[in-house]
PARO-562303 format. One line per field, with one value per atom (N, C-alpha, C): residue in three letters; residue number from 1; x, y, z. Coordinates in nm, 2 decimals. Layout:
residu ALA/...
num NUM/...
x X/...
y Y/...
z Z/...
***
This chain:
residu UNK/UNK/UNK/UNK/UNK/UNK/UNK/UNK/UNK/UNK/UNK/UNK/UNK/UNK/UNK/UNK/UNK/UNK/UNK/UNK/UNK/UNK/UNK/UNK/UNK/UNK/UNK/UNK/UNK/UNK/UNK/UNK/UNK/UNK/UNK/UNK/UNK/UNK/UNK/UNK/UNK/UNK/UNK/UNK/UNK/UNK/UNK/UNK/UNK/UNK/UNK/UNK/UNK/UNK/UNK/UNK/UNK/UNK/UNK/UNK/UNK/UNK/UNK/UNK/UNK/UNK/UNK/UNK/UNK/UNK/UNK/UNK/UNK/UNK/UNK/UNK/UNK/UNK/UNK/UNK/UNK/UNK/UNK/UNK/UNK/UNK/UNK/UNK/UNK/UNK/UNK/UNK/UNK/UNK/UNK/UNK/UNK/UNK/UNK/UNK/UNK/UNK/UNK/UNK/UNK/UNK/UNK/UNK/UNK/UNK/UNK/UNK/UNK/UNK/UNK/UNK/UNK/UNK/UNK/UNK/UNK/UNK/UNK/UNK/UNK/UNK/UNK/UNK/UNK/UNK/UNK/UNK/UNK/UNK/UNK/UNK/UNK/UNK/UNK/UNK/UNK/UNK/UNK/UNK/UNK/UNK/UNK/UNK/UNK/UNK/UNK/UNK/UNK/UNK/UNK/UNK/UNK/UNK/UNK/UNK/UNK/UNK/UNK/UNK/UNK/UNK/UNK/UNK/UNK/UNK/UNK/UNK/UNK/UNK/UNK/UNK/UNK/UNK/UNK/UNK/UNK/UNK/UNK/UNK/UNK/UNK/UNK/UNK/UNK/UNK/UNK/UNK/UNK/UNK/UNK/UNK/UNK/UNK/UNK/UNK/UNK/UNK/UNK/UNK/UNK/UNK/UNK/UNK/UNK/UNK/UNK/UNK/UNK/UNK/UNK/UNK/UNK/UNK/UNK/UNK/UNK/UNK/UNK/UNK/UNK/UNK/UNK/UNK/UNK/UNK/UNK/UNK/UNK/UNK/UNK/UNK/UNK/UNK/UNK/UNK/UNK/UNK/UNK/UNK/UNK/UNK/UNK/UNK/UNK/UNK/UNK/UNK/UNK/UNK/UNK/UNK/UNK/UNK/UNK/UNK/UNK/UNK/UNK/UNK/UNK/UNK/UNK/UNK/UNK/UNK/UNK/UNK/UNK/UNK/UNK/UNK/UNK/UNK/UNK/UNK/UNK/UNK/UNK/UNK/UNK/UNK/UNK/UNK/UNK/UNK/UNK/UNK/UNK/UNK/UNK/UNK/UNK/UNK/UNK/UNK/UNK/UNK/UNK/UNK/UNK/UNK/UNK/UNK/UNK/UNK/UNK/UNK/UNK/UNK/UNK/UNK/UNK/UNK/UNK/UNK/UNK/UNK/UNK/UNK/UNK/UNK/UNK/UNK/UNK/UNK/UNK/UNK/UNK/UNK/UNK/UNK/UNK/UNK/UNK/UNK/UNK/UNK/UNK/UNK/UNK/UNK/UNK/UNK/UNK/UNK/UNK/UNK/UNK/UNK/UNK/UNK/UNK/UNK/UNK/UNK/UNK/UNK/UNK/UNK/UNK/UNK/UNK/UNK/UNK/UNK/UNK/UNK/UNK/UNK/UNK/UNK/UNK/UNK/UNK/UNK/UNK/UNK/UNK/UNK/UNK/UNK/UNK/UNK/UNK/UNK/UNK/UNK/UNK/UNK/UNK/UNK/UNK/UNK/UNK/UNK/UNK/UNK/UNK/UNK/UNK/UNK/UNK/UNK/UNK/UNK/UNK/UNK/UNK/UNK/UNK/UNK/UNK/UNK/UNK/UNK/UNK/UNK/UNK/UNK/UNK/UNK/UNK/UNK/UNK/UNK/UNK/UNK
num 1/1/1/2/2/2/3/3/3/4/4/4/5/5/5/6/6/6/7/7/7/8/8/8/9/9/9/10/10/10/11/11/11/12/12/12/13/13/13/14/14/14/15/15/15/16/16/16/17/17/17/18/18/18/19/19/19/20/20/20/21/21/21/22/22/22/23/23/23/24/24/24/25/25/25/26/26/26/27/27/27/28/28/28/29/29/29/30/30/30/31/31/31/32/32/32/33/33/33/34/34/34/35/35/35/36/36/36/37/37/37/38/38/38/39/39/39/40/40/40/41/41/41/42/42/42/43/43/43/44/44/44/45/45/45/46/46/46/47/47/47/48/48/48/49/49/49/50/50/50/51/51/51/52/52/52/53/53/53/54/54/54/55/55/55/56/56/56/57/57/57/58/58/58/59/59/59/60/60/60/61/61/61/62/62/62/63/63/63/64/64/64/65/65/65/66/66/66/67/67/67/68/68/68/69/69/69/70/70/70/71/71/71/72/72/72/73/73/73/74/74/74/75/75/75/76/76/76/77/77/77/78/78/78/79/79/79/80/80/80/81/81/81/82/82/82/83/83/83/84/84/84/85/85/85/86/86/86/87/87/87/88/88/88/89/89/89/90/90/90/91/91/91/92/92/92/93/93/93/94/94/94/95/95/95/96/96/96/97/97/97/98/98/98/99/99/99/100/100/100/101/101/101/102/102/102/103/103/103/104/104/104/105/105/105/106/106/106/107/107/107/108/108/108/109/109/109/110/110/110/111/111/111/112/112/112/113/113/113/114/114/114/115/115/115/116/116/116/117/117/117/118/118/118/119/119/119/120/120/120/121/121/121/122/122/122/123/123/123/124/124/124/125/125/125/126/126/126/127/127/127/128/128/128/129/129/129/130/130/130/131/131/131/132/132/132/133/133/133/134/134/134/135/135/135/136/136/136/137/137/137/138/138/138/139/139/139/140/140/140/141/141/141/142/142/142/143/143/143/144/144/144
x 0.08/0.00/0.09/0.19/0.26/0.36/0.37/0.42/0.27/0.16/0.07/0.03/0.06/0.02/0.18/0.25/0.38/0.36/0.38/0.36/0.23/0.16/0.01/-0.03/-0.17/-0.26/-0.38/-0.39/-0.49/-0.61/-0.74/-0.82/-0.92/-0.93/-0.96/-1.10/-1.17/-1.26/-1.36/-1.42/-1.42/-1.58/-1.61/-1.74/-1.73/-1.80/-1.74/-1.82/-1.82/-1.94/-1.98/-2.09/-2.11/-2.01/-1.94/-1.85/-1.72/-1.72/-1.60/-1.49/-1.50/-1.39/-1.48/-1.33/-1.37/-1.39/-1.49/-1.54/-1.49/-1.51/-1.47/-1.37/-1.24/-1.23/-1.16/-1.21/-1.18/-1.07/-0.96/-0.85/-0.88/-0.92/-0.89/-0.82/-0.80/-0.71/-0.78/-0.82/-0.89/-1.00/-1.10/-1.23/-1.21/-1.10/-1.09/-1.06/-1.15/-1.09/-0.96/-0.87/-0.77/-0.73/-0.82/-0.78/-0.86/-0.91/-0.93/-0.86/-0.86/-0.76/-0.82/-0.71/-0.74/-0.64/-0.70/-0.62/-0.53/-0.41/-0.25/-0.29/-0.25/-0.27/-0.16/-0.21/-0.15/-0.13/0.00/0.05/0.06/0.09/0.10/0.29/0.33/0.46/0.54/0.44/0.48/0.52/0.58/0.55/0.46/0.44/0.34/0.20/0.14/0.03/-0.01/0.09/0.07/-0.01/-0.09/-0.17/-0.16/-0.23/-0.19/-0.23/-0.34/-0.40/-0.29/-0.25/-0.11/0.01/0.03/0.16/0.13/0.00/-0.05/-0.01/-0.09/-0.05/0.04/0.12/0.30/0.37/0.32/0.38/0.32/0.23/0.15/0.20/0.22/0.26/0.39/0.50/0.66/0.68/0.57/0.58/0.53/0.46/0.42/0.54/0.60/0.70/0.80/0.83/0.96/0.89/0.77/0.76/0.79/0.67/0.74/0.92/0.97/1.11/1.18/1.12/1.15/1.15/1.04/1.02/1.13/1.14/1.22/1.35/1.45/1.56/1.57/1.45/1.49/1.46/1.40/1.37/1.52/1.56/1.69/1.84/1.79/1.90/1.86/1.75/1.71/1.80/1.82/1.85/1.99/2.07/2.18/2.25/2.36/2.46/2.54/2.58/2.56/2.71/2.84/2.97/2.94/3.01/3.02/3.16/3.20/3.33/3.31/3.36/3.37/3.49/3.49/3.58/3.59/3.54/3.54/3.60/3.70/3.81/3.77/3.87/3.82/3.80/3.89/3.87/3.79/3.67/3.52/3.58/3.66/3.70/3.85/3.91/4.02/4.10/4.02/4.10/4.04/4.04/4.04/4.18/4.18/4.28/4.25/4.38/4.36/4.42/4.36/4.45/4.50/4.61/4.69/4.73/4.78/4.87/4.98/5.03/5.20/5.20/5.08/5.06/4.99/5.05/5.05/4.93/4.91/4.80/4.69/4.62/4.50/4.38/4.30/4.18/4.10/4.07/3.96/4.09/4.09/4.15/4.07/4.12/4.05/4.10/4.00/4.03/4.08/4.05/4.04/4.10/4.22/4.24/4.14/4.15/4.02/4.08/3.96/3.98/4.01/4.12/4.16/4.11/4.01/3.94/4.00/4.00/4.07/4.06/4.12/4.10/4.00/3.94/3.85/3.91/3.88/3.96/3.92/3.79/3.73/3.78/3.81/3.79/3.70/3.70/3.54/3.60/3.45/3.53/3.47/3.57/3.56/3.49/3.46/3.41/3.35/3.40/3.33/3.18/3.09/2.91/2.88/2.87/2.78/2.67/2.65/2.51/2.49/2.35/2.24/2.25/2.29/2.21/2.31/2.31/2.45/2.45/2.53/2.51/2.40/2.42/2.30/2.33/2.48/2.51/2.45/2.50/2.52/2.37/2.25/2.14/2.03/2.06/1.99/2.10/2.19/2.27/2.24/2.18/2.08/1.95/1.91/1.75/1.76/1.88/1.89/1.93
y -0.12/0.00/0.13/0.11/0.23/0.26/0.14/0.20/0.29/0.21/0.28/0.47/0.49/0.60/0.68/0.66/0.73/0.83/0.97/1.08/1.12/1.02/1.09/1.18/1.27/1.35/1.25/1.25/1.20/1.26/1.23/1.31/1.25/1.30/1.21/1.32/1.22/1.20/1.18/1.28/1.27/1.28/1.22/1.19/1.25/1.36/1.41/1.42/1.40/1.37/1.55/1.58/1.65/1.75/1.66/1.69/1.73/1.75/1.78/1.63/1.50/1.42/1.33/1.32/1.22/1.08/1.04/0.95/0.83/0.85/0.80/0.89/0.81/0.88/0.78/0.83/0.75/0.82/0.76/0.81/0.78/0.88/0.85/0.88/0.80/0.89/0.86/1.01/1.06/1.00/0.89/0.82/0.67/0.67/0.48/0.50/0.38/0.41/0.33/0.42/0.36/0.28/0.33/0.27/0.41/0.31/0.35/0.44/0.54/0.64/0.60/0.59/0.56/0.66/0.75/0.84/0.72/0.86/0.81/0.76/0.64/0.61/0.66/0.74/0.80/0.71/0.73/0.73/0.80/0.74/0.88/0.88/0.92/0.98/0.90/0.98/0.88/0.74/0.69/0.53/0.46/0.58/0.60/0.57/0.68/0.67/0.55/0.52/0.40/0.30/0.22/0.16/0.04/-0.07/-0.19/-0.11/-0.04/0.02/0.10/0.19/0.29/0.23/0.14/0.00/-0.04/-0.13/-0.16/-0.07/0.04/0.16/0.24/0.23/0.28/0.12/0.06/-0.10/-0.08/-0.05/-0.03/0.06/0.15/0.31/0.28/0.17/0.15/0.06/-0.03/-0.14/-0.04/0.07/0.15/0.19/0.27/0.34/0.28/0.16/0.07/0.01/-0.03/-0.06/0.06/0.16/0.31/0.32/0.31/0.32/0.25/0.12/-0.04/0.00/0.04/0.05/0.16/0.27/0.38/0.36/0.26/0.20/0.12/0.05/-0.04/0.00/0.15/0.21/0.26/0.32/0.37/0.29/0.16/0.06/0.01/0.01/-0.05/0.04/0.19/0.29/0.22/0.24/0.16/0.33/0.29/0.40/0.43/0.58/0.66/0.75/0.71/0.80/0.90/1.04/1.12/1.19/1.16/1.24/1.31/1.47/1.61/1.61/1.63/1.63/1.79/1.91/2.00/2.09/2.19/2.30/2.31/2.34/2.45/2.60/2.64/2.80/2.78/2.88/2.86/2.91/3.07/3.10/3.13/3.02/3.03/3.09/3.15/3.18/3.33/3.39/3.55/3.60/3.73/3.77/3.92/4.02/4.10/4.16/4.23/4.27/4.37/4.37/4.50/4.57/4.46/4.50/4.59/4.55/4.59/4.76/4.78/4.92/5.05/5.14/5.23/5.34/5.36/5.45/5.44/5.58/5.55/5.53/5.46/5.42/5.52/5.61/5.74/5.84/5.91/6.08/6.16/6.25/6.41/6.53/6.54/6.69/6.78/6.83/6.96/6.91/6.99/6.98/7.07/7.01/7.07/7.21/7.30/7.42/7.43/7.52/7.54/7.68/7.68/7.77/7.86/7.98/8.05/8.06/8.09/8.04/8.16/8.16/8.26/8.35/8.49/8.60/8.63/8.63/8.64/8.52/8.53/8.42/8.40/8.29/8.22/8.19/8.23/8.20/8.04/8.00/7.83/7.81/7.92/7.83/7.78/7.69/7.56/7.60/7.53/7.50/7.49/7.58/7.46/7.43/7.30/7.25/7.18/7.21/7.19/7.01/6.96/6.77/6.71/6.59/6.53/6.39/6.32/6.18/6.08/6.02/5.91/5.85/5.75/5.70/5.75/5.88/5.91/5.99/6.00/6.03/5.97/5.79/5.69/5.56/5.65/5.64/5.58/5.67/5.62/5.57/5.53/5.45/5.32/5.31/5.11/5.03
z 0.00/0.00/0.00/0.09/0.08/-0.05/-0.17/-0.28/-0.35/-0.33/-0.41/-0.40/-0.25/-0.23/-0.22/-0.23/-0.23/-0.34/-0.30/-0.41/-0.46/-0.36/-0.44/-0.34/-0.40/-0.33/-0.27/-0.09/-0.06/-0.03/-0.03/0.00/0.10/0.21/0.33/0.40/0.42/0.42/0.58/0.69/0.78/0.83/0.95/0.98/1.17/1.21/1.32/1.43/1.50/1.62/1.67/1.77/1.81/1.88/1.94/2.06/1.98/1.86/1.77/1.76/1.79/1.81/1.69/1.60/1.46/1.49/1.44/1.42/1.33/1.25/1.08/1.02/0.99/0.85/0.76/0.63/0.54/0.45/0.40/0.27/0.13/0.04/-0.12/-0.17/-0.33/-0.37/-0.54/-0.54/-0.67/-0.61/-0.69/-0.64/-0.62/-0.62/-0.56/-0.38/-0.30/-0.18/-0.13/-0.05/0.01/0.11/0.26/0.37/0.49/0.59/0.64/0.80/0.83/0.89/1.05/1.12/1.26/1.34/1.46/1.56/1.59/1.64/1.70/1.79/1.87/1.98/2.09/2.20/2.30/2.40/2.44/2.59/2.66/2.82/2.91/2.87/2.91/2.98/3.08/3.17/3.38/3.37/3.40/3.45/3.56/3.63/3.70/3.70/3.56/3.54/3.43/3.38/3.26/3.29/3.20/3.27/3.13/3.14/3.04/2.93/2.88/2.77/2.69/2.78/2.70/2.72/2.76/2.70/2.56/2.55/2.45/2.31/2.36/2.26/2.22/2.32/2.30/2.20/2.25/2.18/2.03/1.98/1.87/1.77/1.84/1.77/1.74/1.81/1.85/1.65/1.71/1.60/1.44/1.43/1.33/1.25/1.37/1.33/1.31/1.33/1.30/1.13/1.14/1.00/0.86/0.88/0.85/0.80/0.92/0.90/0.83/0.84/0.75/0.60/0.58/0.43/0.36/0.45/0.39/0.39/0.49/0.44/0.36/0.31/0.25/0.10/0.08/-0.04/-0.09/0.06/0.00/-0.01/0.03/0.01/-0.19/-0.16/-0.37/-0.42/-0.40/-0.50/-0.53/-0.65/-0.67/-0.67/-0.57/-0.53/-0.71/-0.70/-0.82/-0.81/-0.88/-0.81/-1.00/-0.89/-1.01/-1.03/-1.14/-1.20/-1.24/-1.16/-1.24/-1.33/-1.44/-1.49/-1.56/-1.52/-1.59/-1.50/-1.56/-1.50/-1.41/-1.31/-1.20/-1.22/-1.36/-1.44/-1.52/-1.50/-1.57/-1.72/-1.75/-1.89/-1.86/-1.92/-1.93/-2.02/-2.14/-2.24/-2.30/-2.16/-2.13/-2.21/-2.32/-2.35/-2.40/-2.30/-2.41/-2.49/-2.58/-2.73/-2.70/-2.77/-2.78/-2.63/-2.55/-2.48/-2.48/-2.57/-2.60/-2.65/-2.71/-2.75/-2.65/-2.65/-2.52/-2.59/-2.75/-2.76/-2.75/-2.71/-2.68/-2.75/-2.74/-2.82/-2.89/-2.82/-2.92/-2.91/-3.02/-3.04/-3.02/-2.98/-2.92/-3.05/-3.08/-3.21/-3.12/-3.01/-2.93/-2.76/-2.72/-2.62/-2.51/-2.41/-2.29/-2.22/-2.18/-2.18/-2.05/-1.98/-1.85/-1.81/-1.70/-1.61/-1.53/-1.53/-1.49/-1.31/-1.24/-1.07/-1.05/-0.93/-0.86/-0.82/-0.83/-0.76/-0.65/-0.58/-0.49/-0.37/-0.25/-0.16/-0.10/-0.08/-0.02/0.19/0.27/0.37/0.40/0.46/0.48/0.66/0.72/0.85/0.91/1.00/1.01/1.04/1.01/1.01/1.19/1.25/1.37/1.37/1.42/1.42/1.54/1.58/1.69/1.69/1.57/1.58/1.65/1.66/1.75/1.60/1.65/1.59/1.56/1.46/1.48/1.62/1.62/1.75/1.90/1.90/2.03/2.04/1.95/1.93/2.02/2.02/2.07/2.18/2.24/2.32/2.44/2.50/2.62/2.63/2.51/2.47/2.53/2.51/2.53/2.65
***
């Protein structure tokens, strides 16, 4: 059963009492039926409070999950192990080159050399700005 449903979409199917606790449920898949769905079975914890019923069902749930687990080693034991040889460079382009190294002139010519600006006669005064703000840092300094 569990090759059959492997990778499919189930569509499950529920019958629910008053009190909100399922009743029935049933699993499809498309309109054939599958199997019928039954709650986890719970244990307590305690050793204490354990009683023959949640032995039983710890024992149940134990043997589920070991089958579960059974089938998935043994799916991944079928797969026939797979070795891969890279065999491609470790330099993706290796046969980067460029031209005209050896030659020092430059690619576009200039008709017209560039025009030099005469300095400012006037002086500017440079002094320092004060300002009212502090830091971002030292802004939210004492927030934290």
């Amino acid at each position: 059963m569990m090759r059959e449903i492997e990778g499919e979409n189930i569509t499950v199917y529920w019958l629910d009492g008053n009190d909100g606790e399922v009743i029935k449920a049933i699993a499809y898949i498309g309109n054939s039926y599958m199997c019928e769905l039954l709650p986890k079975p719970l244990s307590k914890r305690s050793k204490l409070e354990t009683t023959p019923e949640h032995t039983a069902a710890r024992e149940l749930m134990s043997s589920y999950v070991a089958t579960i687990q059974g089938y998935q080693n043994q799916q991944r034991k079928s797969v026939r192990q797979v070795v891969l040889i890279d065999n491609r460079k470790t330099t993706l382009n290796d046969n980067f080159r460029i031209f005209n190294r050896e030659t020092t002139e430059p690619l576009i010519e200039f008709e017209r050399e560039a025009a030099v600006l005469d300095e400012p006669e006037e002086e500017f005064d440079c002094a320092e700005i004060q300002t009212n703000t502090t830091s971002f840092k030292e802004r939210f300094k004492n927030d934290f």
